[in-house]
C-alpha positions as CSV (number, residue, x, y, z in Angstrom):
1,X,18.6,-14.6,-0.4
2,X,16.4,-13.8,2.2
3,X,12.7,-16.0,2.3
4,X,9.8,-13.0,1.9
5,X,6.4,-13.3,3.9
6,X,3.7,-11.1,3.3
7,X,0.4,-11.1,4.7
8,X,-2.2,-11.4,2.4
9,X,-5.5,-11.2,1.4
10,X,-6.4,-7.7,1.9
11,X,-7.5,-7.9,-0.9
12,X,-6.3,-10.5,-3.3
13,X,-5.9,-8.8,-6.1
14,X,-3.4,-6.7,-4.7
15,X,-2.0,-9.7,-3.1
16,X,-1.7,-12.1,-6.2
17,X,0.3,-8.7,-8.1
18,X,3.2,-8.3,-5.0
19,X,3.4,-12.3,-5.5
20,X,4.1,-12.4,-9.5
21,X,6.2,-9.1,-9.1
22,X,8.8,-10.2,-6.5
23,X,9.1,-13.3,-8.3
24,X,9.5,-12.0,-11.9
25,X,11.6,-9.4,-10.8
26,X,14.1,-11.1,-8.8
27,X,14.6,-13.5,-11.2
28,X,15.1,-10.7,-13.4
29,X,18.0,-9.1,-11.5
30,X,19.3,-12.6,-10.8
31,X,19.4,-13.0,-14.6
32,X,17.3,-16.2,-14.3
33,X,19.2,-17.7,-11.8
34,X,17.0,-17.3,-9.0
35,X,12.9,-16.6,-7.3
36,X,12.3,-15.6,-4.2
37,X,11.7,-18.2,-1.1
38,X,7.9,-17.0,0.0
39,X,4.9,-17.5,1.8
40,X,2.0,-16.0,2.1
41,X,-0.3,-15.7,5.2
42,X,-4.0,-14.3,4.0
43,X,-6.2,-13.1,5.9
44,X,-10.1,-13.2,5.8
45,X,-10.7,-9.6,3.7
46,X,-14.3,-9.5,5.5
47,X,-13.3,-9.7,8.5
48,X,-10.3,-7.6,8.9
49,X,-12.3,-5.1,6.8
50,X,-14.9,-5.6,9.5
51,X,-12.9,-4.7,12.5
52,X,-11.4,-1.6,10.5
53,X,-14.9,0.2,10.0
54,X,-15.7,-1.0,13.3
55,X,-12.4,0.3,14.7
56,X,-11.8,-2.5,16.7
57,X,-8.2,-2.2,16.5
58,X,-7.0,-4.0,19.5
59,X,-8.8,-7.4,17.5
60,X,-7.2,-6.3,14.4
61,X,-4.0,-5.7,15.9
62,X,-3.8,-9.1,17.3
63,X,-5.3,-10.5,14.4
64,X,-2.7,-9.6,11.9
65,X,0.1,-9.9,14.4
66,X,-0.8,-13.5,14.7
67,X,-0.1,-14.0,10.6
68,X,2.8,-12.4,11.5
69,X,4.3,-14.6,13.5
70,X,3.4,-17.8,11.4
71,X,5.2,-15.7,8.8
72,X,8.3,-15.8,11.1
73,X,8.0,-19.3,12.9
74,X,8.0,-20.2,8.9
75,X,11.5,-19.0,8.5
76,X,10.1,-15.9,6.6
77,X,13.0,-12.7,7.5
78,X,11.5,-9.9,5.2
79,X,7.9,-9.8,6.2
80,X,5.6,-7.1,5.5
81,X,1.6,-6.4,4.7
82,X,0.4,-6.1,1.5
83,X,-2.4,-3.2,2.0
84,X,-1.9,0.5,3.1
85,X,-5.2,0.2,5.4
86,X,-3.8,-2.4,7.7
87,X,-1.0,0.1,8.4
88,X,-3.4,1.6,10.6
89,X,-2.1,-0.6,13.3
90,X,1.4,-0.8,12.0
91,X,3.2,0.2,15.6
92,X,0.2,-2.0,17.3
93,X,1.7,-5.4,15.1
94,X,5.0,-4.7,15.0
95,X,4.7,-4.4,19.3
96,X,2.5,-7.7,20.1
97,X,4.6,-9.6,16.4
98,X,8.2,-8.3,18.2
99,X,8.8,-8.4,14.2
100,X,10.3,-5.5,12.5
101,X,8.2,-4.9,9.0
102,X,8.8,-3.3,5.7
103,X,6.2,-0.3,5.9
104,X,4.2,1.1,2.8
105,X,4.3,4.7,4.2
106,X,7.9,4.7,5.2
107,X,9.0,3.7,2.0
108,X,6.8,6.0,0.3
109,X,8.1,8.8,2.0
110,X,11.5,7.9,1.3
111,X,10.6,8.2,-2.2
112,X,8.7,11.1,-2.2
113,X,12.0,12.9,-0.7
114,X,14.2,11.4,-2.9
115,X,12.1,12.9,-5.6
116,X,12.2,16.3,-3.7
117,X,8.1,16.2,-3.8
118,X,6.8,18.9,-1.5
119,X,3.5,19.0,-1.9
120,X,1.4,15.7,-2.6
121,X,-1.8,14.4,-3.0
122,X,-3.3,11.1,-1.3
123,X,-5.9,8.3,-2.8
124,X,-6.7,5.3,-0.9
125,X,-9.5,4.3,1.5
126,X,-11.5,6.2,3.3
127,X,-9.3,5.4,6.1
128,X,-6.4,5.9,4.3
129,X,-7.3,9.3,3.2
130,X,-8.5,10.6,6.7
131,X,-6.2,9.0,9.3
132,X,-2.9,9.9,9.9
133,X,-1.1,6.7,9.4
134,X,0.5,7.4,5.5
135,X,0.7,10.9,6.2
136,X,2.7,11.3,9.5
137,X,6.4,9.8,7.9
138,X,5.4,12.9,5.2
139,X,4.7,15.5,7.8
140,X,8.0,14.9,9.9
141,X,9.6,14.9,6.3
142,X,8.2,18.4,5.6
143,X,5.9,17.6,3.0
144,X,2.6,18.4,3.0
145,X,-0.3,15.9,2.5
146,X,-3.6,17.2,0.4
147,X,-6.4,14.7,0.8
148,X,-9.5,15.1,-1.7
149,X,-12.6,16.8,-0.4
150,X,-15.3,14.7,1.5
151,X,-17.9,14.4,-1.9
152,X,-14.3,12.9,-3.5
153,X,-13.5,10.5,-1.1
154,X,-16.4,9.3,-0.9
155,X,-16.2,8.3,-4.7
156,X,-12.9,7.1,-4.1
157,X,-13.0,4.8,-1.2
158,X,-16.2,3.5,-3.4
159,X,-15.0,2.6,-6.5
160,X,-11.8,0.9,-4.4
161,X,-14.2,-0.9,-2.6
162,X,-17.0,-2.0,-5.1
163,X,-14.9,-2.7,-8.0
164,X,-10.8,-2.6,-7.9
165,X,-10.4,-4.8,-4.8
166,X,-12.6,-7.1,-6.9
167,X,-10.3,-6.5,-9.7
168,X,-12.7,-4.6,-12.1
169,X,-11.0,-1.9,-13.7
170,X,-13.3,0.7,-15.8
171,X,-12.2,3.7,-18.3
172,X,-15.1,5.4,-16.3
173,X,-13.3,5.6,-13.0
174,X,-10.0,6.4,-14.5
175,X,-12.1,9.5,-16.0
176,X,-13.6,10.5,-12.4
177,X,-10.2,9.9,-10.8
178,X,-8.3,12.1,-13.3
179,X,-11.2,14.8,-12.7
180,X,-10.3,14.6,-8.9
181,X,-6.6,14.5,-9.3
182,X,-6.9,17.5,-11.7
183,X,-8.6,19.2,-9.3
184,X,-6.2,18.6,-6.8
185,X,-3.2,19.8,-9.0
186,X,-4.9,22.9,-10.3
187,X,-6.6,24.3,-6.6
188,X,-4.0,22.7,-4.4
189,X,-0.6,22.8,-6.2
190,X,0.3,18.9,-6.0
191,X,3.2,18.3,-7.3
192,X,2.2,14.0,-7.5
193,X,-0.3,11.6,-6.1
194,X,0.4,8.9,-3.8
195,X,-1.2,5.9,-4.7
196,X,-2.0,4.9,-1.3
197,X,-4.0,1.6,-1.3
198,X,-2.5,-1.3,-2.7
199,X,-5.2,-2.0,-5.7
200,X,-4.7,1.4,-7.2
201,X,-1.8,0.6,-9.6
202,X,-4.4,-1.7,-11.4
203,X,-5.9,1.8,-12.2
204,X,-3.4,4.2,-12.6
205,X,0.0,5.2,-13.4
206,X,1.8,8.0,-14.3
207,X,1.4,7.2,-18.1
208,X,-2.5,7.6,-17.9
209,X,-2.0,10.1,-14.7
210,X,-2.7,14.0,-15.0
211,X,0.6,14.2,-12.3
212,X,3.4,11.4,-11.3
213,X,2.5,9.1,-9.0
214,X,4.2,7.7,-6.6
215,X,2.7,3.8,-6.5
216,X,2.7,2.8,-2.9
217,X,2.8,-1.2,-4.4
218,X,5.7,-0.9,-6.6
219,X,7.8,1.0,-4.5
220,X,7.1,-1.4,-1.5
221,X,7.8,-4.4,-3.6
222,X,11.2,-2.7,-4.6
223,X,11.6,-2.5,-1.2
224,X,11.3,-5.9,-0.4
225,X,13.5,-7.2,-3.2
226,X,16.1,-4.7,-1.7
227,X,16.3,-6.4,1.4
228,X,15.7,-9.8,0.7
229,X,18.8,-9.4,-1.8
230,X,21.2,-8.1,0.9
C-alpha cells in the first residue's frame, strides 16, 4: 500500500475527518488487515487564510508547495490537500512541488459525469463559489455550474467561516442552506449540489439535502484510498 500525505490544517475539522476516514475505511476493505501509512503536514489556518483574502498567491503557492515537499521527502506517494480553497493555486503547487496531487475538483467532476449530472449547483467559500478553480474541470465536461446569488454567498461563506470550520454545526444553518439550495433547484434547474469546501459534509448530505450532493470530501477520500491501494 502506498503511504498517504495530506496537507492539513485548513481547517482541522476537515482535516481530523479525511484522517479517521482513510484509516477506517482501508481497514475496512482490507478486512482488518491493514491502515494506511500517513502523515500529515498542517498548515497555519490564519495565515494561509490570510494570503487567500489578500490574494497573495505567489506566498501561498510557495507556502503550501513547501508542505508538499516534506510530504514527499517523507516517503509520502499519494499526496493531496485537504480544502477545496487551496485549490486555488492547485497548477501554482503542483509546478514549484514537481508533485503530481489528487485534486478535489477533478475528482468531483469525474463523479458528477459518471452520474450524468448536467446542471449543478456550488457551496463553498466565497472563493470557492466565485473563482473558477472547481468549476473549470465541469465546464470542459459540459456541465454547467450555478453559484448562489451574492446575498446567499455571503451567508454561505459566513456560516463556513464562523462556525463549521470551528466544527459547530446548527439545525439553523441546515434550514437557511436548504432555503438556498431549494431555491437553486426550483429557479435554476440543479440537478445536485456540490459540496465544495471540505467542512460541509459535517452539515449536509443527501439524506437531509433538498437534492443529491455530490460531497467533495468523501469522494476525494475515495480517491485517495483508490490509489494508495493500487
Amino acid at each position: 500500500m502506498k503511504k498517504i500525505g495530506l496537507v492539513g490544517g485548513t481547517g482541522p475539522e476537515s482535516t481530523l475527518m479525511y484522517y479517521k476516514e482513510l484509516n477506517s475505511r482501508i481497514d475496512q476493505l482490507t478486512n482488518g488487515a491493514a491502515m494506511p501509512d500517513m502523515v500529515i503536514e498542517s498548515v497555519d489556518f490564519r495565515r494561509a487564510w490570510s494570503l487567500v483574502c489578500d490574494e497573495k498567491y505567489d506566498a501561498l503557492s510557495e507556502y503550501l508547495a513547501d508542505k508538499v515537499k516534506y510530504l514527499k521527502n517523507s516517503g509520502a506517494e499519494v499526496i493531496s490537500l485537504t480544502a477545496g480553497t487551496m485549490h486555488i493555486v492547485f497548477d501554482e503547487i503542483v509546478c514549484k512541488s514537481g508533485v503530481d496531487l489528487v485534486s478535489i475538483p477533478k475528482a468531483v467532476c469525474d463523479e458528477a459525469v459518471s452520474k450524468g449530472i448536467k446542471k449543478v449547483g456550488l457551496l463553498g467559500t466565497v472563493f470557492t463559489m466565485e473563482k473558477d478553480y472547481m468549476k473549470t474541470h465541469m465546464l470542459q465536461a459540459g456541465i454547467q455550474v450555478i453559484i448562489p446569488n451574492k446575498e446567499e454567498r455571503e451567508l454561505v461563506a459566513k456560516r463556513i467561516l464562523e462556525e463549521l470550520e470551528l466544527g459547530i454545526v446548527k439545525e439553523s444553518t441546515l434550514r437557511e442552506f436548504n432555503t438556498i439550495i431549494s431555491r437553486m433547484r426550483d429557479e435554476d434547474g440543479i440537478e445536485a449540489v456540490i459540496l465544495g469546501c471540505t467542512e460541509l459534509p459535517l452539515l449536509l448530505n443527501s439524506d437531509n439535502c433538498e437534492v443529491p450532493c455530490l460531497d467533495s470530501a468523501e469522494i476525494h477520500i475515495n480517491q485517495l484510498i483508490e490509489q494508495a491501494l493500487k
